[in-house]
C-alpha positions as CSV (number, residue, x, y, z in Angstrom):
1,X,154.1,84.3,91.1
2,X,155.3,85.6,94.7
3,X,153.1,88.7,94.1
4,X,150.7,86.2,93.6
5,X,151.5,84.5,97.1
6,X,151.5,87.6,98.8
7,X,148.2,88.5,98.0
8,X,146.6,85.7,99.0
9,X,148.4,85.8,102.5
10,X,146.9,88.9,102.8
11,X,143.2,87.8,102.2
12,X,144.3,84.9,104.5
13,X,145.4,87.5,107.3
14,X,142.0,89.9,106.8
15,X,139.8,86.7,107.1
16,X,141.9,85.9,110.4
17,X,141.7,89.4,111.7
18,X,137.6,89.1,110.6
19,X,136.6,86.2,112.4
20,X,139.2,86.1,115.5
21,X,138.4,89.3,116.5
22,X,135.4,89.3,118.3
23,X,137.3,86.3,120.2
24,X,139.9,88.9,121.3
25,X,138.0,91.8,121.8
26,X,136.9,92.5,125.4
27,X,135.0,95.7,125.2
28,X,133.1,97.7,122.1
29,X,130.6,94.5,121.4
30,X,127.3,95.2,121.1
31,X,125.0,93.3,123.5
32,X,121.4,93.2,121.4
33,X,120.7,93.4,118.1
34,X,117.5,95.1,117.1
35,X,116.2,94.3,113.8
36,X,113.2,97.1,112.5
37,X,111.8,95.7,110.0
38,X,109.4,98.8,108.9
39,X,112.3,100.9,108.9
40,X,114.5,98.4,107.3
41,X,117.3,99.2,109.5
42,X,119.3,96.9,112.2
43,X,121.2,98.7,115.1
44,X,123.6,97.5,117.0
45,X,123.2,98.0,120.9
46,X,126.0,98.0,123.8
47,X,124.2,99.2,127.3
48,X,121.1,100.4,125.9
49,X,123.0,102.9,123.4
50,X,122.7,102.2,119.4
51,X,126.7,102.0,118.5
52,X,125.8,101.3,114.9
53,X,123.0,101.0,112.4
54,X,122.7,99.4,109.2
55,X,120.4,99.5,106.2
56,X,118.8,96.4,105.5
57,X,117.2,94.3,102.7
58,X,114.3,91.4,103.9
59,X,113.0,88.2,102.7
60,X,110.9,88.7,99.0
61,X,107.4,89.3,101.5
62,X,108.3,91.6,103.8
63,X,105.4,92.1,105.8
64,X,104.1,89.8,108.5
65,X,106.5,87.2,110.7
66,X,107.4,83.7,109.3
67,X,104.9,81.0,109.5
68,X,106.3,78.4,107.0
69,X,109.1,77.4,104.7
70,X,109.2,79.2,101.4
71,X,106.9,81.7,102.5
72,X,109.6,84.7,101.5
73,X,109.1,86.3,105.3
74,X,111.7,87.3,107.5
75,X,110.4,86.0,111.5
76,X,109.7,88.7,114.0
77,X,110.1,88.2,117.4
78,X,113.4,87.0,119.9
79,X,116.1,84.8,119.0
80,X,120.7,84.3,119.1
81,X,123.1,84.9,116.8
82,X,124.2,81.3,116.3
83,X,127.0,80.2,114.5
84,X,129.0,82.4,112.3
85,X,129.4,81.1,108.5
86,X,132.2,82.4,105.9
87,X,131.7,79.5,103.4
88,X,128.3,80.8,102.1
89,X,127.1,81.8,99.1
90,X,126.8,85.3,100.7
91,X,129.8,87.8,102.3
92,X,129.7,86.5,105.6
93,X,126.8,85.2,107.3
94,X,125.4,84.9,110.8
95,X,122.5,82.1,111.4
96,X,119.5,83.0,113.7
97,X,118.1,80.7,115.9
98,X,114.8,80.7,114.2
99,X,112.5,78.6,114.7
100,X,112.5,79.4,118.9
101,X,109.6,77.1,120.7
102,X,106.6,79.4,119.4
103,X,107.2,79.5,115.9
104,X,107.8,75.3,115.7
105,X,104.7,75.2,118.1
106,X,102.9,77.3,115.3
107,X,103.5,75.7,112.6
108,X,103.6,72.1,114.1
109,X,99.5,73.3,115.0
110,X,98.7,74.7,111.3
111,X,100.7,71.2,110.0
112,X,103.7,72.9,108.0
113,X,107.3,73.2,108.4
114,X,108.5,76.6,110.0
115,X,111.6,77.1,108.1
116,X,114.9,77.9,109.3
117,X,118.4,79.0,108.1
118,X,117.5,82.5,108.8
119,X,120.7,84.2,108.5
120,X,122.2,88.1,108.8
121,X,124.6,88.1,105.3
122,X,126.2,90.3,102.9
123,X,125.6,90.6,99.4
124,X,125.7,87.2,97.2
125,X,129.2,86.0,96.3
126,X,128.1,85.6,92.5
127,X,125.9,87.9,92.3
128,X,122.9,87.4,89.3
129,X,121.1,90.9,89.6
130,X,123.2,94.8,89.5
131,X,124.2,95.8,92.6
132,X,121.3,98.7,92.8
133,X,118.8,95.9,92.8
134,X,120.3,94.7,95.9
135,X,120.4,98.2,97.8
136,X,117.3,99.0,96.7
137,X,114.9,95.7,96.6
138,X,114.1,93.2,99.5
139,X,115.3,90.4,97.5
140,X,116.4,87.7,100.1
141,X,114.3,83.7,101.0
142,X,113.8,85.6,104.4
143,X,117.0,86.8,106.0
144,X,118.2,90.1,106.8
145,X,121.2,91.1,104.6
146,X,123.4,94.1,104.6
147,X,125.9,95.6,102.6
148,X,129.6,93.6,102.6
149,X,131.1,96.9,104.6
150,X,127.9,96.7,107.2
151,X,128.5,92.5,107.4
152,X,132.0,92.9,108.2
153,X,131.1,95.4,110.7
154,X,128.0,93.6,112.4
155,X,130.7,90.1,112.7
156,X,133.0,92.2,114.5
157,X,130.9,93.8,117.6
158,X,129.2,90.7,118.0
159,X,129.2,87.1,119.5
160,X,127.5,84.1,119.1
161,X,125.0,84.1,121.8
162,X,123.6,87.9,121.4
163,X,120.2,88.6,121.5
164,X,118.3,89.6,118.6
165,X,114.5,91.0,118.3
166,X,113.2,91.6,115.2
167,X,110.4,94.0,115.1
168,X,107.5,94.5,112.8
């Protein structure tokens, strides 16, 4: 039993170092996030410099930005880092602000909904496929998700509030 007990306080004490740390931390964030979608890779950015870059998995229909819901596209275009989620059905997650103005504008004109709850995320917390089907395959509703190693990193050198393109 106190094995028991001192394993979970240590989970407790790596989610606490996980999401306090960009809180603490003063220098080493990135300041932009650049998502490249034909190259399926995000980078993270400090002064103009990539600090780190991740391989990525998109939304079921890659190609082309977001127009509605359930259309299996990740957006392109500018958006935050919102709020930072650990109780998803994913290893971490990090929402996007999508829709901005244009894409609700958009759709508002061709009468559908745009979507939303675009998220950075690791892998799925019960997974239903092998784990080579998610490294290999776009397989997400239209976020950007990463391997568990890559979220961790990705929720420490960043803050809600940075900048985020996603390119074509």
């Amino acid at each position: 039993m106190a094995q028991g007990v001192c394993g979970m306080k240590a989970v407790l004490l790596v989610w606490l170092y996980l999401i306090l740390l960009p809180v603490y931390a003063d220098n080493g964030m990135a300041d932009e996030v650049i998502v490249n979608k034909s190259e399926r890779l995000l980078y993270l950015i400090r002064d103009d410099k990539v600090i780190r870059t991740f391989d990525i998995a998109l939304g079921l229909a890659p190609e082309g930005h977001k127009v509605q819901e359930g259309d299996f596209r990740t957006p392109e275009g500018s958006y935050l880092l919102t709020r930072r989620r650990i109780d998803s059905d994913f290893f971490m997650a990090i929402e996007i602000s999508y829709p901005n103005e244009a894409d609700a504008a958009r759709a508002a004109e061709l009468g559908v909904e745009p979507g939303g709850y675009i998220m950075i995320h690791g892998q799925p917390v019960e997974p239903k496929k092998p784990a080579r089907y998610y490294a290999n395959y776009n397989w997400t509703d239209g976020c950007i998700a990463v391997s568990n190693a890559a979220m961790a990193d990705i929720w420490q050198l960043t803050t809600v509030n940075t900048q985020i393109s996603i390119l074509p």
